[in-house]
FIVEXZA-181844 format. One record per residue (C-alpha): residue in one letter; residue number from 1; x negated, y, z negated. Coordinates in nm, 3 decimals. Layout:
<sites>
site residu:A | num:NUM | px:X | py:Y | pz:Z
...
</sites>
This chain:
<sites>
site residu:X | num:1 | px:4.656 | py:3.014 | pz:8.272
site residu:X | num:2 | px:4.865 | py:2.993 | pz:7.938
site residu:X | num:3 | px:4.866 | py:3.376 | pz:7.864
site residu:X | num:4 | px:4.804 | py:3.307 | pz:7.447
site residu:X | num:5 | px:4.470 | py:3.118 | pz:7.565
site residu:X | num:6 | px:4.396 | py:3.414 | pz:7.789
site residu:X | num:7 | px:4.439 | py:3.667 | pz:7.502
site residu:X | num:8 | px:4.210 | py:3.467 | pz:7.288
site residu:X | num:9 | px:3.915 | py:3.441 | pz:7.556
site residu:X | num:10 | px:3.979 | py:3.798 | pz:7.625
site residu:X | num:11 | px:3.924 | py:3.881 | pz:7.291
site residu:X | num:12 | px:3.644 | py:3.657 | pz:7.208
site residu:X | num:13 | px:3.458 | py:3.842 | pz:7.512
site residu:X | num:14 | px:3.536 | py:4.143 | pz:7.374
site residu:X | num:15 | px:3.384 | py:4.049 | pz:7.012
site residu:X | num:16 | px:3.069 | py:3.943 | pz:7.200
site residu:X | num:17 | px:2.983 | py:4.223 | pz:7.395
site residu:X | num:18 | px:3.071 | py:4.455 | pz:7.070
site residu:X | num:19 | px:2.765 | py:4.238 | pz:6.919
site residu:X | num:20 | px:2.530 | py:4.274 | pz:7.237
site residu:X | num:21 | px:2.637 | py:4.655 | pz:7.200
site residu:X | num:22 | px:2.548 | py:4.610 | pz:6.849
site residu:X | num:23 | px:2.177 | py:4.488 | pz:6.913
site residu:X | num:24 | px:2.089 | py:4.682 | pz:7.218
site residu:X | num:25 | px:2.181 | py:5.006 | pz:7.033
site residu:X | num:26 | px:1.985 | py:4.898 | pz:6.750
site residu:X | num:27 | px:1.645 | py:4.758 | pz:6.871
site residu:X | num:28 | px:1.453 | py:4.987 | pz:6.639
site residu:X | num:29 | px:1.590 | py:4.833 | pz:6.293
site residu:X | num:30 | px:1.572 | py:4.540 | pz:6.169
site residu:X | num:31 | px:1.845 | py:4.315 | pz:6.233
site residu:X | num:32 | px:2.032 | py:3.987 | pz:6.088
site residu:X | num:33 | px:2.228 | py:3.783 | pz:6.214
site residu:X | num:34 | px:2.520 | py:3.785 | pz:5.982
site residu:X | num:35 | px:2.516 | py:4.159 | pz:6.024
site residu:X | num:36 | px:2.550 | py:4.153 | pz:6.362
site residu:X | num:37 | px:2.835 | py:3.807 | pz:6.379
site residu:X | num:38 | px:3.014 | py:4.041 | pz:6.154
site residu:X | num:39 | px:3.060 | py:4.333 | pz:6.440
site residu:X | num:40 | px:3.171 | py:4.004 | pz:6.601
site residu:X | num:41 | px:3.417 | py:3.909 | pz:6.339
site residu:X | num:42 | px:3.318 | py:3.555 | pz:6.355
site residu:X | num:43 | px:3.118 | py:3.334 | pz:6.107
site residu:X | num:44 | px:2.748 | py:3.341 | pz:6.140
site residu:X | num:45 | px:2.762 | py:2.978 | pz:6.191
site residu:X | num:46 | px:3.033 | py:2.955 | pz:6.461
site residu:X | num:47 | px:2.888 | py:3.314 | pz:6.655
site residu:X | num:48 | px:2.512 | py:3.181 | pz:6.733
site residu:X | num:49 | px:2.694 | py:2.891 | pz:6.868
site residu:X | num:50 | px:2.947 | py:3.076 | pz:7.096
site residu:X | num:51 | px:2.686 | py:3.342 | pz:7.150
site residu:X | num:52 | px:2.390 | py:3.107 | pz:7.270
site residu:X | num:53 | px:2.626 | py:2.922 | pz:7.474
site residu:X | num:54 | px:2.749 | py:3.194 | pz:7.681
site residu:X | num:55 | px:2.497 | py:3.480 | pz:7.698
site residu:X | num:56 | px:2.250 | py:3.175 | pz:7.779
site residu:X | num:57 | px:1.979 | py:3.202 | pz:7.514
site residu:X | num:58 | px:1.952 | py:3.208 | pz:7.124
site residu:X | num:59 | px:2.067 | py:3.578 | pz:6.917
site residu:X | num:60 | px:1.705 | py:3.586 | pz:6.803
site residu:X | num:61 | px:1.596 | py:3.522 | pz:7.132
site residu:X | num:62 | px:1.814 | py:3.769 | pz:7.319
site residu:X | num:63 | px:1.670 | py:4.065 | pz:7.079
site residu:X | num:64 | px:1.282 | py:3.925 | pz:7.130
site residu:X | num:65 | px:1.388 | py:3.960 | pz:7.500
site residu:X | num:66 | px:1.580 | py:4.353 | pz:7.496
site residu:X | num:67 | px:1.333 | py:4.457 | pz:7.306
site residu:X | num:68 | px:1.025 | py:4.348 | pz:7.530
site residu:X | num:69 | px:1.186 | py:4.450 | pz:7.841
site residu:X | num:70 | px:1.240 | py:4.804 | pz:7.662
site residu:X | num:71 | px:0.884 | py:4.808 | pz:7.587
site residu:X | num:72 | px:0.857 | py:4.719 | pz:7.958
site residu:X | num:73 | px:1.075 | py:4.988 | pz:8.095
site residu:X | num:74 | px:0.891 | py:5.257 | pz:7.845
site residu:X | num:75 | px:0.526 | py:5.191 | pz:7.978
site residu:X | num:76 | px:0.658 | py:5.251 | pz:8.354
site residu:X | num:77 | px:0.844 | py:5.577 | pz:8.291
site residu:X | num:78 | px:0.752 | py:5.697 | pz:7.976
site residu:X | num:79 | px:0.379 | py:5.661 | pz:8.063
site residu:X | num:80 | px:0.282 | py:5.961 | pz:7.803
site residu:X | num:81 | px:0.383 | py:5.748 | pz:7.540
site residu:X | num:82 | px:0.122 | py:5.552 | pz:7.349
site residu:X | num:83 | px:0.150 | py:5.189 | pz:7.290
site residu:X | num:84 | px:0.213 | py:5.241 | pz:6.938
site residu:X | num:85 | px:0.467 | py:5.506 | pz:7.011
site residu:X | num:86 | px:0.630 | py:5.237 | pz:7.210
site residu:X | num:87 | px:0.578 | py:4.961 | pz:6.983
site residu:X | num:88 | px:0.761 | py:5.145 | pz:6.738
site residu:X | num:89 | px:1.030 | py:5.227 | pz:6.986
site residu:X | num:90 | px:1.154 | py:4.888 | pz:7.047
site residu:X | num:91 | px:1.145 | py:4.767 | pz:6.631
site residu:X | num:92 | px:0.777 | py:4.635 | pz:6.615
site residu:X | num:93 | px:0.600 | py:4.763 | pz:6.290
site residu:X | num:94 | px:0.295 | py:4.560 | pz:6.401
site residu:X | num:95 | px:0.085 | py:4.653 | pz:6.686
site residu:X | num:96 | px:-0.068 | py:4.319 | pz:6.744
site residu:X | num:97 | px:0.290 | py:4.140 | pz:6.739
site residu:X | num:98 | px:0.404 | py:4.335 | pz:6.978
site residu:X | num:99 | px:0.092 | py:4.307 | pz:7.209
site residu:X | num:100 | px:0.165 | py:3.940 | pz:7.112
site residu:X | num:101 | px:0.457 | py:3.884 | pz:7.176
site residu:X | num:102 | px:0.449 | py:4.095 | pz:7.504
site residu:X | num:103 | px:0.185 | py:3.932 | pz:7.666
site residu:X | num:104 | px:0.370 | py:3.575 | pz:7.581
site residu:X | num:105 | px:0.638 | py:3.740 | pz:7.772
site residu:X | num:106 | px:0.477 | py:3.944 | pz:8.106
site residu:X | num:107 | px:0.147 | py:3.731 | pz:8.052
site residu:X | num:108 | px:-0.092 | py:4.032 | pz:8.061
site residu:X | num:109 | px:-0.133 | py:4.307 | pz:7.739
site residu:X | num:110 | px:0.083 | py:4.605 | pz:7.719
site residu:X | num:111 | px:-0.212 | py:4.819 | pz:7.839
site residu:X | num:112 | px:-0.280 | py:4.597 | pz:8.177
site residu:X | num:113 | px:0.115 | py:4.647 | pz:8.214
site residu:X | num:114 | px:0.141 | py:5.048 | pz:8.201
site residu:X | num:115 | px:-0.211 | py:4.999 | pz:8.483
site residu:X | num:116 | px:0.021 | py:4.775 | pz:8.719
site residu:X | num:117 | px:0.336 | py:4.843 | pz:8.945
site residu:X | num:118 | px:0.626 | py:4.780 | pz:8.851
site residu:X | num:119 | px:0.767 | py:4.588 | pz:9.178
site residu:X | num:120 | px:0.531 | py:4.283 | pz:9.022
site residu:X | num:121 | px:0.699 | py:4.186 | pz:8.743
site residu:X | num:122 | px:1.062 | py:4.073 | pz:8.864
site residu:X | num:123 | px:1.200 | py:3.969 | pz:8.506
site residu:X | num:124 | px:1.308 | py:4.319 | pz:8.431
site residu:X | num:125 | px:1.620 | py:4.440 | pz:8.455
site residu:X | num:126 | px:1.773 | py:4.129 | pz:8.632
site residu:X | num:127 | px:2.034 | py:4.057 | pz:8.373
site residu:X | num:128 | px:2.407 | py:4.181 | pz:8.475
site residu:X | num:129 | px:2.428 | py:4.552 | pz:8.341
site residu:X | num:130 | px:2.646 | py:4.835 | pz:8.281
site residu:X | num:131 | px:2.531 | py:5.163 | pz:8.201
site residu:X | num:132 | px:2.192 | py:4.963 | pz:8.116
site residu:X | num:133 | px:2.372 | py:4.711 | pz:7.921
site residu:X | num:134 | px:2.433 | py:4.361 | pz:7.947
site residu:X | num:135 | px:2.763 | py:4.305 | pz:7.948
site residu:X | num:136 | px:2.957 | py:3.958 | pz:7.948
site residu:X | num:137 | px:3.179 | py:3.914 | pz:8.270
site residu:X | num:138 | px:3.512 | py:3.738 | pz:8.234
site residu:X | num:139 | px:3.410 | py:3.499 | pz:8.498
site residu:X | num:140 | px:3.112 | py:3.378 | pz:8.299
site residu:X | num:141 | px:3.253 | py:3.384 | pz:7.944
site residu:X | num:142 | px:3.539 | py:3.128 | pz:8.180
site residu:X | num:143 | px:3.273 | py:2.917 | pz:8.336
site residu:X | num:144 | px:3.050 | py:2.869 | pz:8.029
site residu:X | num:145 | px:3.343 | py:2.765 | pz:7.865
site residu:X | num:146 | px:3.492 | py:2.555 | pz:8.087
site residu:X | num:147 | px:3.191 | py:2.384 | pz:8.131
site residu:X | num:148 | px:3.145 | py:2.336 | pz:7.757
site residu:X | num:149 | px:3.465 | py:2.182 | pz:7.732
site residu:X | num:150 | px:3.441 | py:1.947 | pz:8.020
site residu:X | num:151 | px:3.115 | py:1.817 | pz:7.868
site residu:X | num:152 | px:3.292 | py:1.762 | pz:7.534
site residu:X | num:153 | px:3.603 | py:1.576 | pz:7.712
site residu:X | num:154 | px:3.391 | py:1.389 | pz:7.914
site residu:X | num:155 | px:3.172 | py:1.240 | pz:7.561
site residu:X | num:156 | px:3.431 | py:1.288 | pz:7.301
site residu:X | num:157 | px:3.720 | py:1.158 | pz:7.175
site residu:X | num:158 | px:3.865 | py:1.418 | pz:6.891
site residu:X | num:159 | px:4.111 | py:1.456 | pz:6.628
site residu:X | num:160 | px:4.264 | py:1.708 | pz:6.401
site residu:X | num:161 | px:4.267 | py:1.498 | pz:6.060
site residu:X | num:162 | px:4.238 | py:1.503 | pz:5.657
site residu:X | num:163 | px:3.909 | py:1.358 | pz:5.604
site residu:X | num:164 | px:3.955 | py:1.135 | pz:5.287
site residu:X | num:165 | px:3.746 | py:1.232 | pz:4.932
site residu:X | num:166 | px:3.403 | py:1.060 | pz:4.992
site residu:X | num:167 | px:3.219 | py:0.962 | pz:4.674
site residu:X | num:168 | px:2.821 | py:0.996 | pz:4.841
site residu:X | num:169 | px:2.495 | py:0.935 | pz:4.677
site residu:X | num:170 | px:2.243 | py:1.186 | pz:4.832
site residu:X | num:171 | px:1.940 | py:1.364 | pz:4.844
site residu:X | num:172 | px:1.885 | py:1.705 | pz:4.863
site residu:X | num:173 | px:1.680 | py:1.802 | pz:5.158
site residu:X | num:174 | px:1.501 | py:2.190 | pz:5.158
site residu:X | num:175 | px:1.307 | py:2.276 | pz:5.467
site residu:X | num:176 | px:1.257 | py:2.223 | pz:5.819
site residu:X | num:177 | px:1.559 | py:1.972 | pz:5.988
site residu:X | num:178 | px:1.224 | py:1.817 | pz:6.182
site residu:X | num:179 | px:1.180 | py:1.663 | pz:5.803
site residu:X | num:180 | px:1.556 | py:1.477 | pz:5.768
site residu:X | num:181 | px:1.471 | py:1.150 | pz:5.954
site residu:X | num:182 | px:1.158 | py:1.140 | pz:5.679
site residu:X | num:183 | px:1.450 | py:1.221 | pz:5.372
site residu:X | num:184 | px:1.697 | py:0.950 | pz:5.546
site residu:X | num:185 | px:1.371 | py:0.700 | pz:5.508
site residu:X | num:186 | px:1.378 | py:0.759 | pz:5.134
site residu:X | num:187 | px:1.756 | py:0.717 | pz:5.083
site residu:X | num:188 | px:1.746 | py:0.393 | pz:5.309
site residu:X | num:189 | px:1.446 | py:0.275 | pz:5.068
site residu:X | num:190 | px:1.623 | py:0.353 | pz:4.761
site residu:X | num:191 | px:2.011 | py:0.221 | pz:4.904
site residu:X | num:192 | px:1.869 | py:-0.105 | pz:5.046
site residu:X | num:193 | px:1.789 | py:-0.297 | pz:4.748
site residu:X | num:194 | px:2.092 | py:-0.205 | pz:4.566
site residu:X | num:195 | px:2.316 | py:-0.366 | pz:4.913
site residu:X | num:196 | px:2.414 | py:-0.074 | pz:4.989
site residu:X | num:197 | px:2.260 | py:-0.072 | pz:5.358
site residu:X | num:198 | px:2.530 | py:-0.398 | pz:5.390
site residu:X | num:199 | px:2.842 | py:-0.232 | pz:5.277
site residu:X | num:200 | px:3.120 | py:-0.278 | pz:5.452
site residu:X | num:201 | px:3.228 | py:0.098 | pz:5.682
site residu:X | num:202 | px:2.871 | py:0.140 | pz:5.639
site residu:X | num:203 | px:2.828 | py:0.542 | pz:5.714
site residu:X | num:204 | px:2.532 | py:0.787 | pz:5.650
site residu:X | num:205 | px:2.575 | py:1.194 | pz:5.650
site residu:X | num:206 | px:2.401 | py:1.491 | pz:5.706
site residu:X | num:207 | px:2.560 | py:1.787 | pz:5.561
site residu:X | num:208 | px:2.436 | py:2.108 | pz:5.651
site residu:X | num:209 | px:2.497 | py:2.373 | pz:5.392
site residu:X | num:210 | px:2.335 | py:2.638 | pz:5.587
site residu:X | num:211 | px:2.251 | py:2.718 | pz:5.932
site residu:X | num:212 | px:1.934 | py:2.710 | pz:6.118
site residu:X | num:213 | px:2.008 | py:2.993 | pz:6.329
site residu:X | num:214 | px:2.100 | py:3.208 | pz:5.988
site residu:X | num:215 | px:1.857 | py:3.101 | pz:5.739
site residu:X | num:216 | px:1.513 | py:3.061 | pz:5.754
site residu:X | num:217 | px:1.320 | py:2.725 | pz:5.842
site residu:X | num:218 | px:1.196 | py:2.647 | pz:5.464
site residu:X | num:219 | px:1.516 | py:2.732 | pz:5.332
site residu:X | num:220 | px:1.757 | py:2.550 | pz:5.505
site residu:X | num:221 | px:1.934 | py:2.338 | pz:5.249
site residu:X | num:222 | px:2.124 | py:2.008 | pz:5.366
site residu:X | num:223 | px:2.221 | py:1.663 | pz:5.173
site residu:X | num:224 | px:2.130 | py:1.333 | pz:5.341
site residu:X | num:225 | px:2.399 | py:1.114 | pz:5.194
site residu:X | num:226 | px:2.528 | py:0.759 | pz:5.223
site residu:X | num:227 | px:2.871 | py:0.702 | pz:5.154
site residu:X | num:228 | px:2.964 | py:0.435 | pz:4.823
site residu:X | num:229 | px:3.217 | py:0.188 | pz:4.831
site residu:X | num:230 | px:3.125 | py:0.087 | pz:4.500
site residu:X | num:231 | px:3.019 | py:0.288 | pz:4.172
site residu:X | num:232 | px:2.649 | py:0.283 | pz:4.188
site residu:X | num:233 | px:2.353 | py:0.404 | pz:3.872
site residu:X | num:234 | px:2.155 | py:0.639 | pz:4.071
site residu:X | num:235 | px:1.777 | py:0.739 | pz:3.959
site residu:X | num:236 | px:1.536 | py:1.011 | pz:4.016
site residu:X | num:237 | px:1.567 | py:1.235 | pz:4.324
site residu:X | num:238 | px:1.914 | py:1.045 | pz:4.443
site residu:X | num:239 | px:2.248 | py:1.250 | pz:4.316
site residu:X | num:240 | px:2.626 | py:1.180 | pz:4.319
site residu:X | num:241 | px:2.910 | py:1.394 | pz:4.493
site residu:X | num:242 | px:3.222 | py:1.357 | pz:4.520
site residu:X | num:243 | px:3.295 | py:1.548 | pz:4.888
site residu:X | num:244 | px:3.657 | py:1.692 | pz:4.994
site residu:X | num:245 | px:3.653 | py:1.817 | pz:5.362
site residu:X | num:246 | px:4.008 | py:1.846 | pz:5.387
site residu:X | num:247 | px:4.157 | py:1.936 | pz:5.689
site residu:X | num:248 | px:3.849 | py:1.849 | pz:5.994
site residu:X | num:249 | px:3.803 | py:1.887 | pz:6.436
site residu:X | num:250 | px:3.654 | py:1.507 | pz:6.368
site residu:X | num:251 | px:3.437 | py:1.446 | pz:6.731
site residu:X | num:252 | px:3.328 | py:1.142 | pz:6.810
site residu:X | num:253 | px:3.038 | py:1.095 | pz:7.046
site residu:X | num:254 | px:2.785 | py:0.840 | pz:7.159
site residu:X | num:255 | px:2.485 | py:1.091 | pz:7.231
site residu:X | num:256 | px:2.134 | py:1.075 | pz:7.238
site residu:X | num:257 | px:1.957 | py:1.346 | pz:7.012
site residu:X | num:258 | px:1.886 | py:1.608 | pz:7.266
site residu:X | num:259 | px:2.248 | py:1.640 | pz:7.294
site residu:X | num:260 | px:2.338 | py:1.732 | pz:7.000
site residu:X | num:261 | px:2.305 | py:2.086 | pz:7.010
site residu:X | num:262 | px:2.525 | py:2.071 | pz:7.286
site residu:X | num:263 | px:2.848 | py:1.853 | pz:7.120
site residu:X | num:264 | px:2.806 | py:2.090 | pz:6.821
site residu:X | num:265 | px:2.814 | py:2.412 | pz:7.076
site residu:X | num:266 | px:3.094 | py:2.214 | pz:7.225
site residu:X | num:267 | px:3.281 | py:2.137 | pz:6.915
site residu:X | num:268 | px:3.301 | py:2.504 | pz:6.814
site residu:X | num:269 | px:3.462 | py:2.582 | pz:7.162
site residu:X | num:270 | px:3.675 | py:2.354 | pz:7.158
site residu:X | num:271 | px:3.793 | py:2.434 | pz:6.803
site residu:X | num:272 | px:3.832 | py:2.832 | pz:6.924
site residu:X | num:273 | px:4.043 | py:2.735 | pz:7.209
site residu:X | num:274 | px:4.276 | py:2.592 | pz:7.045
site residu:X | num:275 | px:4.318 | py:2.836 | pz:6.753
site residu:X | num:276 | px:4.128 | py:2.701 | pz:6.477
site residu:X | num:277 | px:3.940 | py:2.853 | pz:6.199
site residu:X | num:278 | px:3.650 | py:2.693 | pz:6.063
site residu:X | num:279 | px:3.668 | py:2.697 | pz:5.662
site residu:X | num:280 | px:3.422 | py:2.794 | pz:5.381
site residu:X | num:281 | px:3.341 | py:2.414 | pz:5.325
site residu:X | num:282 | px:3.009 | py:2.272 | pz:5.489
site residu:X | num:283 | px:3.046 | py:2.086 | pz:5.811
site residu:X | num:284 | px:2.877 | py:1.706 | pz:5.890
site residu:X | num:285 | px:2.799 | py:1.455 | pz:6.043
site residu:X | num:286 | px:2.866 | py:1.085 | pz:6.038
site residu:X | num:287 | px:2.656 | py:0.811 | pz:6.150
site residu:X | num:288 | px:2.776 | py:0.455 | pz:6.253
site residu:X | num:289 | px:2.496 | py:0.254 | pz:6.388
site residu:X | num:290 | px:2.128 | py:0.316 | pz:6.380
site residu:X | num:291 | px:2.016 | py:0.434 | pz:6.720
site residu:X | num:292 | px:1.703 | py:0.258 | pz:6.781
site residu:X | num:293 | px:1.913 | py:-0.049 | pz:6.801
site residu:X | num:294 | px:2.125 | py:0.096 | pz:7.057
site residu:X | num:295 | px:2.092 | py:-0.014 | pz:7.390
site residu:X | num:296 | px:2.012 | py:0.323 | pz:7.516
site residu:X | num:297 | px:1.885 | py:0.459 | pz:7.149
site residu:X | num:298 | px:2.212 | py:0.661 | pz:7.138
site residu:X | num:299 | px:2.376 | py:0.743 | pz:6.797
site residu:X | num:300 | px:2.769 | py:0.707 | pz:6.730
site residu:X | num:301 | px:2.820 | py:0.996 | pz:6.535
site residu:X | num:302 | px:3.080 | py:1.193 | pz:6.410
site residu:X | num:303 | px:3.054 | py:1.606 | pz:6.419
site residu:X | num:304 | px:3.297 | py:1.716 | pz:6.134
site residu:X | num:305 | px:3.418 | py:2.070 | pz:6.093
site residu:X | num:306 | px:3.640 | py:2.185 | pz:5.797
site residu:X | num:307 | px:3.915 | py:2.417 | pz:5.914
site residu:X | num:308 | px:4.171 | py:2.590 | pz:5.748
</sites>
C-alpha cells in the first residue's frame, strides 16, 4: 500500500474515533455536530459523510443509539437509580422522550426493562469496544472505504477541473429537500415559455448551501437553478447569479435517486484519498436529462465539489 495513502487513512481513523470519544464522553450535554466534526478536524459537511459511511449509521443516530444503550446498561446495574435519575444520565431533559424514544428502541418502557433480564435484549453491547468504547478498527475504516470507492469506480467517471462561471436564474428554496422536485416544477413553469427548457447544453442545478445533516429540516437553504445561455428579464420569485466554482471533483453518474446518498458519500472518499480539500464554496449538482424519460428513470447527473 502507497505509505502517504496509509498515513492519511491512519489519520482519518484517528480523527474519527477522537469524535466517537468526543460523544460517548459527553452523552449528558447537548451536542452539535459542528462541535463535534471540529474534534475531527474536518468540515461538518464532509465528516457526517465519512462518519455515516464508516461507523455505519448517521452522527445523530449514533448518539440516539449510545445514549439508549447507556440508559440500558444503567437500569440493569444501577437498579437504585430512578428513571429520571437515568434519564438525566444519558442527556434527556424530558422524561417522556426518553421513555419514547427507548421503547422505539428495546420495544417495551424503561420500567418493563429494569423488571426483565438482561440476556433478552441482545442489541446491547454488541458493537466492537474498548474499554466500553466503540472504537473504529483499521480493517473496517479499509473495507468501508474500499468498498465506497469501488462503488464510485464502478458508476463514475471523474475529473479534477475549473468549472466555467455559470450565469443561472434560480429560485431560492428554504425547507425540507422532500420539497425541491415541487421548486424545480415552478422554475420549469416559469423557464418554459421563455425557450429556455430548449436551450442548447440544457442543464438544471441544485446547490446546496447547507447541509441536511448540520442544519435543521426548515432551514436548509438551497437554489434550484437553470443555467442561461442567453441574457434573460427574470420576474417575481426567479433571481440571477452569476456562480464561480473554481477548481471541482466533477462525478458523473447515471443513478437512480436512492443512490444518491451513496455517490455523494462516495465522492467525499474519493476526494480524501487522494488529498483534496473541499473549499468554502457550495457544492452541486448538474442535471442532463429528465429521469422519467429514462429508460430505467435514472438521472445523468453531475456531483460537483469545490476544492481548494
Amino acid at each position: 500500500m502507497n505509505k502517504a495513502l496509509d498515513s492519511i487513512r491512519k489519520e482519518h481513523i484517528a480523527r474519527i474515533n477522537n469524535a466517537i470519544v468526543y460523544i460517548e464522553n459527553n452523552l449528558t450535554e447537548k451536542l452539535v455536530l459542528t462541535a463535534i466534526a471540529k474534534k475531527a478536524y474536518f468540515s461538518p459537511f464532509h465528516f457526517h459523510r465519512l462518519f455515516s459511511l464508516v461507523v455505519g449509521e448517521t452522527v445523530n443516530n449514533f448518539i440516539a443509539r449510545k445514549r439508549i444503550e447507556k440508559a440500558a446498561i444503567l437500569l440493569i446495574s444501577r437498579k437504585e437509580k430512578s428513571i429520571t435519575e437515568v434519564s438525566l444520565a444519558v442527556g434527556f431533559n424530558s422524561l417522556s422522550s426518553f421513555s419514547r424514544a427507548f421503547k422505539k428502541f428495546y420495544g417495551v418502557s424503561p420500567a418493563e426493562f429494569k423488571e426483565l433480564s438482561p440476556h433478552k435484549f441482545s442489541k446491547i453491547c454488541k458493537t466492537q469496544s474498548k474499554k466500553g468504547q466503540v472504537v473504529v478498527s483499521f480493517e473496517q475504516y479499509i473495507c468501508n472505504i474500499n468498498n465506497a470507492l469501488n462503488w464510485f469506480k464502478m458508476n463514475a467517471k471523474v475529473t479534477v477541473q475549473n468549472v466555467e462561471d455559470l450565469q443561472i436564474a434560480y429560485i431560492s428554496h428554504k425547507g425540507a429537500m422532500e420539497k425541491i422536485g415541487e421548486v424545480f416544477q415552478r422554475l420549469i413553469k416559469w423557464a418554459t415559455p421563455k425557450g429556455l427548457m430548449n436551450q442548447e447544453n440544457l442543464r438544471l442545478l441544485t446547490i446546496y448551501h447547507d447541509s441536511p445533516k448540520v442544519t435543521s429540516p426548515e432551514n436548509i437553504r438551497s437554489s434550484i437553478s437553470i443555467v442561461l445561455n442567453k441574457e434573460v428579464a427574470v420576474e417575481g420569485e426567479v433571481s440571477l447569479k452569476i456562480m464561480q466554482p473554481g477548481k471541482c471533483i466533477v462525478s458523473r453518474f447515471e443513478i437512480a435517486p436512492p443512490e444518491f446518498q451513496k455517490a455523494w458519500e462516495s465522492s467525499f472518499v474519493w476526494m480524501s484519498e487522494n488529498g483534496y480539500q473541499k473549499s468554502d464554496k457550495d457544492p452541486f449538482e448538474i442535471y442532463y436529462n429528465n429521469a422519467e424519460e429514462h429508460p430505467e428513470n435514472k438521472f445523468i447527473v453531475d456531483i460537483c465539489i469545490p476544492v481548494l
